[in-house]
N, C-alpha and C positions, 0 to 999 in steps of 0.2 A: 459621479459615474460618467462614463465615455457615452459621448452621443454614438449611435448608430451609424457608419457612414452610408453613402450614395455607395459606396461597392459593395458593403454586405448588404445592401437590400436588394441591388443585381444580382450579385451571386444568391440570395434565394429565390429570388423570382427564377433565375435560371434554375437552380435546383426542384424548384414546384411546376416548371415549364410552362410561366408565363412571360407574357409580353406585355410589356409595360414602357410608357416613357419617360423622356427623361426627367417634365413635367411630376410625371409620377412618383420617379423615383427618390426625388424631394419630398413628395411630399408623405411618402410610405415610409423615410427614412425619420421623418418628424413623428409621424404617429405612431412608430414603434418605438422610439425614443420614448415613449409619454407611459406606454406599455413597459415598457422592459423599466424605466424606474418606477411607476406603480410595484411593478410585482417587487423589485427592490427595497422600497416602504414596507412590505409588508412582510417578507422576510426579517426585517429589523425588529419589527415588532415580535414574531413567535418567541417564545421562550420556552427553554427546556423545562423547566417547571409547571407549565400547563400543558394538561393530557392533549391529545387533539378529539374535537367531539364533531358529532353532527349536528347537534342541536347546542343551541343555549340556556334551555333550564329541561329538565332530567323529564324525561314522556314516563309516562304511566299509560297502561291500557284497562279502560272500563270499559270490559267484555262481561256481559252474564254469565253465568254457571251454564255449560251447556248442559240440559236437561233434555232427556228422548221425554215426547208428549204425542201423543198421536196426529195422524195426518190424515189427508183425503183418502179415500176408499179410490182404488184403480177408475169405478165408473163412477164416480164424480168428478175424478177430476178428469174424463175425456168428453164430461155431460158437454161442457163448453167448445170443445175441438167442433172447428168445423166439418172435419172428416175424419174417422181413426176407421182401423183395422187391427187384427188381432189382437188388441190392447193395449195400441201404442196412438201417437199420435202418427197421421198420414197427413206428408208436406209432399207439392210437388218436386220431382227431381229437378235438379239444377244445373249435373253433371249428366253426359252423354255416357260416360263410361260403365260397364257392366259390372255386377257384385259378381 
């Protein structure tokens, strides 16, 4: 595969509107060299014959039976609140804005 030259890494630095020198521009043309035949490796490697996955061995979910079982009665669970009214919890406001 073709290295990368010193103009195409200009012409994208100009296209992403940076400023770079020419220092740089060696050495950005090196490291996307190193980049672009990585990603080349591994394009060779895919094959039509394997699916593409997210994982590597197959996830299972061990979720319990969701089962309804009873909960807190309204006044215990506001027994703990430091402050409630009409049967809610009361926090102070945080926004200036009116309901």
């Amino acid at each position: 595969m073709a290295a990368i030259s010193r103009e195409e890494v200009a012409h994208l630095a100009r296209l992403s509107r940076l400023a770079v020198t020419d220092e740089e521009l060696d050495q950005f043309a090196g490291q996307l060299d190193v980049i672009l035949n990585a990603v080349a490796r591994v394009g060779e490697v895919a094959a039509d014959d394997i699916p593409p996955t997210s994982h590597a061995v197959p996830l299972t979910n061990v979720l319990r039976e969701d089962v309804m079982r009873p909960g807190l009665e309204r006044d215990a669970a506001l027994a703990g609140a430091p402050d409630s009214q009409d049967g809610r919890y009361r926090v102070p406001r945080i926004l200036d804005e009116e309901v």
